[in-house]
Every structure is written in structure tokens, then in C-alpha cells.
PQR file with spaces between the fields and no chain letter, atoms N, CA, C, O and H, PARSE charges and radii, in Angstrom:
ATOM       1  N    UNK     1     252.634   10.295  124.134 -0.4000 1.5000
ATOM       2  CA   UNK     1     252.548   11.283  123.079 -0.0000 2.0000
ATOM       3  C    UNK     1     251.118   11.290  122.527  0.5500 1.7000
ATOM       4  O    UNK     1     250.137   11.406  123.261 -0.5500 1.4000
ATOM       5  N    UNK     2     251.070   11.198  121.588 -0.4000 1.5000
ATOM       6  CA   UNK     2     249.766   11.418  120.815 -0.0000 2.0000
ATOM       7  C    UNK     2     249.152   10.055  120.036  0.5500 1.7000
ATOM       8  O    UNK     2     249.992    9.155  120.018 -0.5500 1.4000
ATOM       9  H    UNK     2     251.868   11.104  120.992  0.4000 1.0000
ATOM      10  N    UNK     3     247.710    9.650  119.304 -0.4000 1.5000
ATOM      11  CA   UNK     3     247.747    8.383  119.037 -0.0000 2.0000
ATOM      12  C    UNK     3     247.894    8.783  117.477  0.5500 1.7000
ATOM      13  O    UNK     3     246.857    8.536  116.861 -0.5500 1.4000
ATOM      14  H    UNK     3     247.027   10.380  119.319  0.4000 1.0000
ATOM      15  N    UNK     4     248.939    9.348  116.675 -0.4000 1.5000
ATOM      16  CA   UNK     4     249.218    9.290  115.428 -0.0000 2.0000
ATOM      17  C    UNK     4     249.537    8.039  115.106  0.5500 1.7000
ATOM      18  O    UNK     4     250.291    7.486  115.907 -0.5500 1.4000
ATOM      19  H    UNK     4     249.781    9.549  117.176  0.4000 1.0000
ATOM      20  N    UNK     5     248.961    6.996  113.541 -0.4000 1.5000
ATOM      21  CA   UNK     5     249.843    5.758  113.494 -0.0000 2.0000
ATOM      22  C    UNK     5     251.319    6.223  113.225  0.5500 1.7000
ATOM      23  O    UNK     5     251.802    7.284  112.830 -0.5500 1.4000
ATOM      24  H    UNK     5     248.349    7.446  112.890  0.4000 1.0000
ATOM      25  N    UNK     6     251.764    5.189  113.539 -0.4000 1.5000
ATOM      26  CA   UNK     6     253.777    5.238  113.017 -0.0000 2.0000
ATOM      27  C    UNK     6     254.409    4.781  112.270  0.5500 1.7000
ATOM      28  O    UNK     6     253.960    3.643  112.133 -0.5500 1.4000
ATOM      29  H    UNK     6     251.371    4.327  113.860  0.4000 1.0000
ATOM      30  N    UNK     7     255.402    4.940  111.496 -0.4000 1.5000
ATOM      31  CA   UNK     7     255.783    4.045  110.586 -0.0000 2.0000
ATOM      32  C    UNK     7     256.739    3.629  111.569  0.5500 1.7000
ATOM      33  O    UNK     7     256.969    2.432  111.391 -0.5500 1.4000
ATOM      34  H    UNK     7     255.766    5.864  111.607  0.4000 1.0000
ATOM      35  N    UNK     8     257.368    4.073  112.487 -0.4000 1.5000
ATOM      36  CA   UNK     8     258.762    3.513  112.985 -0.0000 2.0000
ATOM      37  C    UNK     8     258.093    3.795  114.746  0.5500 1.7000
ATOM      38  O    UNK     8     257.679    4.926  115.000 -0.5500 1.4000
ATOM      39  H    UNK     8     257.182    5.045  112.631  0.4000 1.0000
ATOM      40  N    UNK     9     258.065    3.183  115.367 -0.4000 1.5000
ATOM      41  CA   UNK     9     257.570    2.802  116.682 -0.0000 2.0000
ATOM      42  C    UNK     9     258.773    3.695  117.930  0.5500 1.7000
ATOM      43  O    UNK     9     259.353    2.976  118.743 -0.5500 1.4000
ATOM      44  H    UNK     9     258.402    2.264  115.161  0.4000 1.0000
ATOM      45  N    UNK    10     258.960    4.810  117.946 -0.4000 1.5000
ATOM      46  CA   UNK    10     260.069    5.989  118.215 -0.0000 2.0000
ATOM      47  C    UNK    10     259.603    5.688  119.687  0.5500 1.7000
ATOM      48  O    UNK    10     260.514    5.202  120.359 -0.5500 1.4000
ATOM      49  H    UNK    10     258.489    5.394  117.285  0.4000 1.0000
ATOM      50  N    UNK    11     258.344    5.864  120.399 -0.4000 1.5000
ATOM      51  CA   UNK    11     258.123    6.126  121.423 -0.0000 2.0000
ATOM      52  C    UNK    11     258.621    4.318  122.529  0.5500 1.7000
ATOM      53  O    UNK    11     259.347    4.117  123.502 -0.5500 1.4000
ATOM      54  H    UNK    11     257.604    6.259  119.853  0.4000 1.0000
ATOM      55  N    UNK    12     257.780    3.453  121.691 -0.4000 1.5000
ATOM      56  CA   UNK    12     258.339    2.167  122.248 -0.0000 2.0000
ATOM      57  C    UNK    12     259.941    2.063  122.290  0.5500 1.7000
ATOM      58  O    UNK    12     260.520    1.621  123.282 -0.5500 1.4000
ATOM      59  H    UNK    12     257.190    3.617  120.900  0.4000 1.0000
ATOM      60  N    UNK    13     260.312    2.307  121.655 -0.4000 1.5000
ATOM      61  CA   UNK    13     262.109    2.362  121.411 -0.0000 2.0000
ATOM      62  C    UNK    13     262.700    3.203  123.314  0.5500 1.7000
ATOM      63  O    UNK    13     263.194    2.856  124.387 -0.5500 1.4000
ATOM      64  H    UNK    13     259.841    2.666  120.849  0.4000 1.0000
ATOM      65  N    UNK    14     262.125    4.546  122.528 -0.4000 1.5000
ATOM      66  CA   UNK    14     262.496    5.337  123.704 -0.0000 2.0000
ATOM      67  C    UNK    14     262.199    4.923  125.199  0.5500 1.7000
ATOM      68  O    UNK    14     262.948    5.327  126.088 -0.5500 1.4000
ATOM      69  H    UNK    14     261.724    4.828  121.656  0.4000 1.0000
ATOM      70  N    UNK    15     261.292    4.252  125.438 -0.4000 1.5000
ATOM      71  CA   UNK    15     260.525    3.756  126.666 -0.0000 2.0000
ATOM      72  C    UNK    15     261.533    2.490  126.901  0.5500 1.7000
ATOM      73  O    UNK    15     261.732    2.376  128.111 -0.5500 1.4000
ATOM      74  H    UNK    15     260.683    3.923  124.716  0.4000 1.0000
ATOM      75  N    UNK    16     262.401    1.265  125.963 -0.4000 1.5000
ATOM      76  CA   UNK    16     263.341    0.609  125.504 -0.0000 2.0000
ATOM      77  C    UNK    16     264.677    0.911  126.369  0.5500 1.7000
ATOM      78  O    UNK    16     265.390    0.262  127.133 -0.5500 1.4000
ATOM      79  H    UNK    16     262.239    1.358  124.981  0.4000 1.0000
ATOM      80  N    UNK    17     264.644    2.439  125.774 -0.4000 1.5000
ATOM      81  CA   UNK    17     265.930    2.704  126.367 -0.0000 2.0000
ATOM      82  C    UNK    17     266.080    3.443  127.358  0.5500 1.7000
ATOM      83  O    UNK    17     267.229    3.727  127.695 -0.5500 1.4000
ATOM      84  H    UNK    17     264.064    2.967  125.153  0.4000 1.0000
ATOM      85  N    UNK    18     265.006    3.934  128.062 -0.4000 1.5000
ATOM      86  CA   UNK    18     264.871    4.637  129.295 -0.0000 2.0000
ATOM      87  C    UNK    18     265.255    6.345  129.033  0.5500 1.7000
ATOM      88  O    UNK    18     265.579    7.168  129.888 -0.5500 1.4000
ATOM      89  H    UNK    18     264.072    3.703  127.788  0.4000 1.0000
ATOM      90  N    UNK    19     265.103    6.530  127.641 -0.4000 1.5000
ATOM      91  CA   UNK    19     265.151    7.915  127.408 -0.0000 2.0000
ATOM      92  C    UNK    19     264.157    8.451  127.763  0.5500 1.7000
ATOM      93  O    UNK    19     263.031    8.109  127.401 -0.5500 1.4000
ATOM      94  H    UNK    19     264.840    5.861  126.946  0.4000 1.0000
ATOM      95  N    UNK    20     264.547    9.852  128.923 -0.4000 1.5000
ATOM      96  CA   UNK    20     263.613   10.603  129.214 -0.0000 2.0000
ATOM      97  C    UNK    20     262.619   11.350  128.329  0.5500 1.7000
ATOM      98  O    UNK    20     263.136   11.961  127.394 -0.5500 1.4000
ATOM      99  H    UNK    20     265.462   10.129  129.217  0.4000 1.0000
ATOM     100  N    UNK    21     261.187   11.425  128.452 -0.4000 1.5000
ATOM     101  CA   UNK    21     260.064   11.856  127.812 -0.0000 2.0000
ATOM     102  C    UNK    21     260.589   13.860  127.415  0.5500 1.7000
ATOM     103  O    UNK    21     260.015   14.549  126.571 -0.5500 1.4000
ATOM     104  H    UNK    21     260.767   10.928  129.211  0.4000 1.0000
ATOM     105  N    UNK    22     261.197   14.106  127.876 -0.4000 1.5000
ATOM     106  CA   UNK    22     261.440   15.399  127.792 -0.0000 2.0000
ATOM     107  C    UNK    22     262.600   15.626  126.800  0.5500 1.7000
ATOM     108  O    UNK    22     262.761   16.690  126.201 -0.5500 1.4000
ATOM     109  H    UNK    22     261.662   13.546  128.562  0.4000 1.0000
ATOM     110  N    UNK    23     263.356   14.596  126.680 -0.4000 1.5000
ATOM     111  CA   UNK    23     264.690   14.458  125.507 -0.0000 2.0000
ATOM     112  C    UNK    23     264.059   13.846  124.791  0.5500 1.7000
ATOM     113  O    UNK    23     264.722   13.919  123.756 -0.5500 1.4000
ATOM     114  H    UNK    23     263.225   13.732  127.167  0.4000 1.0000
ATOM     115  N    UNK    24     262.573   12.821  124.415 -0.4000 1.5000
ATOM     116  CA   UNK    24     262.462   12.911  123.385 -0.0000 2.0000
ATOM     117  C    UNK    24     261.497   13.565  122.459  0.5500 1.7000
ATOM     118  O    UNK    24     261.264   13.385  121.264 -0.5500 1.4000
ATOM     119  H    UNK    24     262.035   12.761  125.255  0.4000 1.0000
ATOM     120  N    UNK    25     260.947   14.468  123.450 -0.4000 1.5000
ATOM     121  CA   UNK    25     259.900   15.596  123.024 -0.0000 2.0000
ATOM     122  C    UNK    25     261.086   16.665  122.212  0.5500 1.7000
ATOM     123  O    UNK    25     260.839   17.230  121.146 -0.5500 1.4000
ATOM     124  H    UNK    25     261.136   14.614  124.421  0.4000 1.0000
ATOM     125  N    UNK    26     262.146   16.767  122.823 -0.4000 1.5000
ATOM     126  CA   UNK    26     263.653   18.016  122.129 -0.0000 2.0000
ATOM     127  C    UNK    26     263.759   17.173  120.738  0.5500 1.7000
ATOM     128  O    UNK    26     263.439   17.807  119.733 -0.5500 1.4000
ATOM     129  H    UNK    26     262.347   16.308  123.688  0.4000 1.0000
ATOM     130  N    UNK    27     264.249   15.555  120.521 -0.4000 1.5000
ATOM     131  CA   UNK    27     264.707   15.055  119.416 -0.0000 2.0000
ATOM     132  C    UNK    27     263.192   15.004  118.572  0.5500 1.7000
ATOM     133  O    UNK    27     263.522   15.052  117.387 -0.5500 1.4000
ATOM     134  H    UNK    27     264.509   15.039  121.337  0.4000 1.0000
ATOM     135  N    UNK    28     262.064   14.947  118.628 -0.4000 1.5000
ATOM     136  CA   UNK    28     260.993   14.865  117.762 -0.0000 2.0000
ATOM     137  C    UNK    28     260.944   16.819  117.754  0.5500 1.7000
ATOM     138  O    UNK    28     261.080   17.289  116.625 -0.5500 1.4000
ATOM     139  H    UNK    28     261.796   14.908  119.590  0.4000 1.0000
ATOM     140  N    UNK    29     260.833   17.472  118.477 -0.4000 1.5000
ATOM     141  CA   UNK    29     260.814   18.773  117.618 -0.0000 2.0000
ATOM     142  C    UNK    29     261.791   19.367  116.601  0.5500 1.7000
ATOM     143  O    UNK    29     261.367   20.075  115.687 -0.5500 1.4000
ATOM     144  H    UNK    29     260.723   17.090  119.394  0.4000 1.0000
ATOM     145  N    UNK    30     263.342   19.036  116.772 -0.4000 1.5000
ATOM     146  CA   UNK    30     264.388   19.387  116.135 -0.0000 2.0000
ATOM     147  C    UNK    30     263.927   18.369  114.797  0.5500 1.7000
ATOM     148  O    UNK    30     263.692   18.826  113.678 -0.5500 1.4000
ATOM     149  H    UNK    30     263.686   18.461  117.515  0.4000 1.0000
ATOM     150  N    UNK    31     263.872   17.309  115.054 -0.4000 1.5000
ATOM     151  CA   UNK    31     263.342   16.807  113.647 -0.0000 2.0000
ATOM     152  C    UNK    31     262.364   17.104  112.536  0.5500 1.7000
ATOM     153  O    UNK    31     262.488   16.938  111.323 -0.5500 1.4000
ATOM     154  H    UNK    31     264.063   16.938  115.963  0.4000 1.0000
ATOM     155  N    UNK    32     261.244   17.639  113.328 -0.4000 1.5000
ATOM     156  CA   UNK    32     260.463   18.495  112.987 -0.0000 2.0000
ATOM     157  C    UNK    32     260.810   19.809  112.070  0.5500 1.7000
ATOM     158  O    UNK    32     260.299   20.124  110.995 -0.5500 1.4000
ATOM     159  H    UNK    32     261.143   17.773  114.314  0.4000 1.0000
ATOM     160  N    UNK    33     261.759   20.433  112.765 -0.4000 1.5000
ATOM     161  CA   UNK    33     262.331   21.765  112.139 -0.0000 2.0000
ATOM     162  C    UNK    33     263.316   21.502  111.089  0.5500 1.7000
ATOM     163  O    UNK    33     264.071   22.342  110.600 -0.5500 1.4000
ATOM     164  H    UNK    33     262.174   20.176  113.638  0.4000 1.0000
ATOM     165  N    UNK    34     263.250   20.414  110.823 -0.4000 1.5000
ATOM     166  CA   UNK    34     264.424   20.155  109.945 -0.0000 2.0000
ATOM     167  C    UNK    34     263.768   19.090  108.624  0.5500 1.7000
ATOM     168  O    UNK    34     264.359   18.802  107.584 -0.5500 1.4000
ATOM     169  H    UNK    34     262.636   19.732  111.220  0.4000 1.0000
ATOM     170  N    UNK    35     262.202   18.580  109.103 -0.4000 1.5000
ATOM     171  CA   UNK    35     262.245   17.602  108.072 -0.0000 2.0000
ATOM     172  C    UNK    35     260.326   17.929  107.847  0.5500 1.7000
ATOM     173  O    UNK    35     259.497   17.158  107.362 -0.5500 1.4000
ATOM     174  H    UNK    35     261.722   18.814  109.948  0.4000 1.0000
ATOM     175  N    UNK    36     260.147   19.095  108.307 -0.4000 1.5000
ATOM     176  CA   UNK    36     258.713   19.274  108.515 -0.0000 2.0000
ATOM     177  C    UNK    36     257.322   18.631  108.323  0.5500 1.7000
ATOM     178  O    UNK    36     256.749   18.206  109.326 -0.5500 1.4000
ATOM     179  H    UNK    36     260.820   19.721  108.700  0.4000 1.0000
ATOM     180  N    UNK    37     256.826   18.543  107.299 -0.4000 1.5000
ATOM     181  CA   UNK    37     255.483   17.797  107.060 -0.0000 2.0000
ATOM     182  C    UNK    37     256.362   16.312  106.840  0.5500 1.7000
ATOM     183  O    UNK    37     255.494   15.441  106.891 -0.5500 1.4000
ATOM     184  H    UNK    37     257.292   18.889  106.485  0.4000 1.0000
ATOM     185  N    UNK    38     257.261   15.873  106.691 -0.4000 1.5000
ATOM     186  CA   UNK    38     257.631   14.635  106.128 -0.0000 2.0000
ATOM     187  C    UNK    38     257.763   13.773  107.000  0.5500 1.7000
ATOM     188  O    UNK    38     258.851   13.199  107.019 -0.5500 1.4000
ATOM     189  H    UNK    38     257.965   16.581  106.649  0.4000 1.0000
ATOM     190  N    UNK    39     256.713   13.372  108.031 -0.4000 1.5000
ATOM     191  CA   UNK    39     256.701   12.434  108.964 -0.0000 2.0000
ATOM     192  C    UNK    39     257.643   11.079  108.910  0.5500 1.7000
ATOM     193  O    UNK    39     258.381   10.739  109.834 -0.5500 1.4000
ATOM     194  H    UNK    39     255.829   13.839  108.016  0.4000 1.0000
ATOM     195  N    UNK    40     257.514   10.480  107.865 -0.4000 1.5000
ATOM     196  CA   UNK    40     258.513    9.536  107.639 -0.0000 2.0000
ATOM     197  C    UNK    40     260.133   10.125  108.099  0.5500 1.7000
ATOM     198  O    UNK    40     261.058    9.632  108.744 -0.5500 1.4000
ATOM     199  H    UNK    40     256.915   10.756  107.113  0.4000 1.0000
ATOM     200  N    UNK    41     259.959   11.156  107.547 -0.4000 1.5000
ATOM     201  CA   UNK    41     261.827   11.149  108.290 -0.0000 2.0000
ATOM     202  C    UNK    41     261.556   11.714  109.349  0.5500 1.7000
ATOM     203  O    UNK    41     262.326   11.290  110.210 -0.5500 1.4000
ATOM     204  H    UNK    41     259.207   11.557  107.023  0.4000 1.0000
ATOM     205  N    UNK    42     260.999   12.309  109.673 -0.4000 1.5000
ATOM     206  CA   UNK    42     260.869   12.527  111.128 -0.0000 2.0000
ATOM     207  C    UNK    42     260.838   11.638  111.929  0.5500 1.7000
ATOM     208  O    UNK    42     261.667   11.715  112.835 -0.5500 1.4000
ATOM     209  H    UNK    42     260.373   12.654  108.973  0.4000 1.0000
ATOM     210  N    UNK    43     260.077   10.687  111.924 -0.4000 1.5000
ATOM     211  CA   UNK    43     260.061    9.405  112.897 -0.0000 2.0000
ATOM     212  C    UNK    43     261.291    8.483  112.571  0.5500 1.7000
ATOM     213  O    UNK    43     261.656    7.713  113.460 -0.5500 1.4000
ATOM     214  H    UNK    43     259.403   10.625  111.187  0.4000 1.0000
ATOM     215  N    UNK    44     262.088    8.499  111.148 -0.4000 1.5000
ATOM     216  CA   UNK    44     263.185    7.981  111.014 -0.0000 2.0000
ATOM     217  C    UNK    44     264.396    8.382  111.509  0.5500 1.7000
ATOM     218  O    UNK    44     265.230    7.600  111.966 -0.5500 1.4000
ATOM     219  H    UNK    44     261.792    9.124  110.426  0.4000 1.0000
ATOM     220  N    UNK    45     264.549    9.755  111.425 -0.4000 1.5000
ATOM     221  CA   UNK    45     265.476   10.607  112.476 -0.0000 2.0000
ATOM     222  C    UNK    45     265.378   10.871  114.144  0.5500 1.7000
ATOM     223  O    UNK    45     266.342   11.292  114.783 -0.5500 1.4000
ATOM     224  H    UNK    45     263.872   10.390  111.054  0.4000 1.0000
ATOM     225  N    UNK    46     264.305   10.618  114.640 -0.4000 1.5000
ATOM     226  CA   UNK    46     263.715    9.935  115.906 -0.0000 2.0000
ATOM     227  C    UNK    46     265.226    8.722  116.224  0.5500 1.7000
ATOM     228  O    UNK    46     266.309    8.666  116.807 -0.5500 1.4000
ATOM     229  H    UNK    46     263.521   10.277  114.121  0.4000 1.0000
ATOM     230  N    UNK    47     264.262    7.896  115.323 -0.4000 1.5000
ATOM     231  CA   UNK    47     264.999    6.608  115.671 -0.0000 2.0000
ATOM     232  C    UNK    47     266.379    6.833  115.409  0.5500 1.7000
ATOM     233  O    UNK    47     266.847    6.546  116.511 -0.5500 1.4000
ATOM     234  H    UNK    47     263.382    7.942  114.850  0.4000 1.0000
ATOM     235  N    UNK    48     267.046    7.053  114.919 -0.4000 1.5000
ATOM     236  CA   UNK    48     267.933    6.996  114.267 -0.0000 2.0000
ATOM     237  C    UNK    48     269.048    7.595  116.113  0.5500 1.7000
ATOM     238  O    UNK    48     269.884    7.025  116.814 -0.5500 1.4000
ATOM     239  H    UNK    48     266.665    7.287  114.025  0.4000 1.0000
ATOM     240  N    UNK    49     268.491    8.715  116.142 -0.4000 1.5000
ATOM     241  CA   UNK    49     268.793    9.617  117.687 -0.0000 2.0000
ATOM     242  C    UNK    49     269.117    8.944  118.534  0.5500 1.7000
ATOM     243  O    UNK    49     270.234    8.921  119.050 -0.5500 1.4000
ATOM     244  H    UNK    49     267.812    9.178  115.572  0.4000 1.0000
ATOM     245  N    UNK    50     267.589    7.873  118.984 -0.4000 1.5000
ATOM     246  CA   UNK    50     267.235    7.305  119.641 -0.0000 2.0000
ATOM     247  C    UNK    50     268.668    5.952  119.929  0.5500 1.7000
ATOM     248  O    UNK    50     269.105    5.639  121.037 -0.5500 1.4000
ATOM     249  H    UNK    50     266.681    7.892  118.565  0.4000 1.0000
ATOM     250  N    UNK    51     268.994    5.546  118.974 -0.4000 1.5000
ATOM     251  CA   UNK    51     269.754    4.483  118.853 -0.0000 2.0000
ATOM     252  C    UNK    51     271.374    5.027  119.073  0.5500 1.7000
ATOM     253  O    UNK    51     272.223    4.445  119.747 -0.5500 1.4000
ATOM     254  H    UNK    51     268.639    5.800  118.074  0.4000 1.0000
ATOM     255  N    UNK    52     271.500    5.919  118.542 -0.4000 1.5000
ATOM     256  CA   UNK    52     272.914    6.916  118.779 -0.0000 2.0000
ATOM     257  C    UNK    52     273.097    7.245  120.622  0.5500 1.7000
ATOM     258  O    UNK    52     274.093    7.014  121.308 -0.5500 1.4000
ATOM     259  H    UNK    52     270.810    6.392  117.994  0.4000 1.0000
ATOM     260  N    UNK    53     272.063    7.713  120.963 -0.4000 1.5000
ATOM     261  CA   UNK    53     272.029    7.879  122.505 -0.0000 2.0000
ATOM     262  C    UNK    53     272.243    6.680  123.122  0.5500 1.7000
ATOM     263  O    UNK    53     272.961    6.759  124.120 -0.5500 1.4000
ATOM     264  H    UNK    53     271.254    7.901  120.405  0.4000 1.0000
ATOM     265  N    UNK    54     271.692    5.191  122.729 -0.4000 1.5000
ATOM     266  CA   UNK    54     271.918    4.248  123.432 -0.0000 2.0000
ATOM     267  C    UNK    54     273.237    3.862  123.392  0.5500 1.7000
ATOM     268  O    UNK    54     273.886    3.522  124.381 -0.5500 1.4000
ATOM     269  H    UNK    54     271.109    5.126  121.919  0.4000 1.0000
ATOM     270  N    UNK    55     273.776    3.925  121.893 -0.4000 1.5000
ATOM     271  CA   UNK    55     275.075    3.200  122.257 -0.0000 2.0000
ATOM     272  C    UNK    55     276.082    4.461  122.787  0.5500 1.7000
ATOM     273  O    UNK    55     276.859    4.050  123.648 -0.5500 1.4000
ATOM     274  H    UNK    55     273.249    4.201  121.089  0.4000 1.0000
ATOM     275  N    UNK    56     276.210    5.573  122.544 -0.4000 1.5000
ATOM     276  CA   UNK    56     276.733    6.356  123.392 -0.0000 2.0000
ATOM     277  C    UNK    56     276.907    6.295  124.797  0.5500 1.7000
ATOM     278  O    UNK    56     277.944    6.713  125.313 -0.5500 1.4000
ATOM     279  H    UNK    56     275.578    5.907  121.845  0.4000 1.0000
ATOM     280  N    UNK    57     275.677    5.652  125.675 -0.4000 1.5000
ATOM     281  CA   UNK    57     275.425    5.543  127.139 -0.0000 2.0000
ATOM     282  C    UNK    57     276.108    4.110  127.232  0.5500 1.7000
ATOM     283  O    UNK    57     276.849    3.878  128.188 -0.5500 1.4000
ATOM     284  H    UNK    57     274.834    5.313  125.256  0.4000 1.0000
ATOM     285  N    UNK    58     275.867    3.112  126.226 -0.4000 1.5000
ATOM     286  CA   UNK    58     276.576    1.790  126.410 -0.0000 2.0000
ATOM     287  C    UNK    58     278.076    1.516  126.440  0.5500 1.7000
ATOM     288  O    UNK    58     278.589    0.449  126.776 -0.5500 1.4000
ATOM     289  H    UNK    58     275.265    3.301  125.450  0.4000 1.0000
ATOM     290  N    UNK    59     278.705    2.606  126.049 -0.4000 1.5000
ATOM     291  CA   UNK    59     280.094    2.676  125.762 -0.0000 2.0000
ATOM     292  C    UNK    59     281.020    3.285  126.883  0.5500 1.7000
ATOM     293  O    UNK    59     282.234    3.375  126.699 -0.5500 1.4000
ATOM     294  H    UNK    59     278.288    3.473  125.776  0.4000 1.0000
């Protein structure tokens, strides 16, 4: 992605869980549209995705 600092490390996570770069380019724009300049939830709703998809696939 890009070298913005992070508060929540979304991309390491994703790379973690073998989520494809293209599903998480979809979950960082929808977050985007929903939480706009407020990076903090954006990268918190990232994660948040991010972790929902894993245990979904784990189950």
C-alpha cells in the first residue's frame, strides 16, 4: 500500500491472514466511505474485517 504511519498495522494483519491484496483494497475503501477523513476508524474497521474474515474461514 502506501508508507502512511498506522495506528493499527491492517496491512501486516492481512499479509497474517493471507487475505488477498484486492479484498483488502474493497475493505479499506468501504471504510473509507463510511468513516472518511477519520483514519483511526478506518484502520480500526480494517482490522476489525480483517479478523471477522479469519475466523469465518477458521470455522
Amino acid at each position: 500500500m502506501d508508507n502512511t504511519p498506522r495506528i493499527f498495522e491492517y496491512e501486516a494483519l492481512s499479509n497474517k491472514y493471507n487475505i488477498e491484496p484486492d479484498i483488502l483494497k474493497k475493505i479499506i475503501d468501504e471504510a473509507r466511505k463510511e468513516f472518511g477523513e477519520d483514519e483511526m476508524m478506518v484502520e480500526l474497521h480494517v482490522v476489525r474485517a480483517l479478523r471477522h474474515i479469519k475466523r469465518l474461514s477458521a470455522g
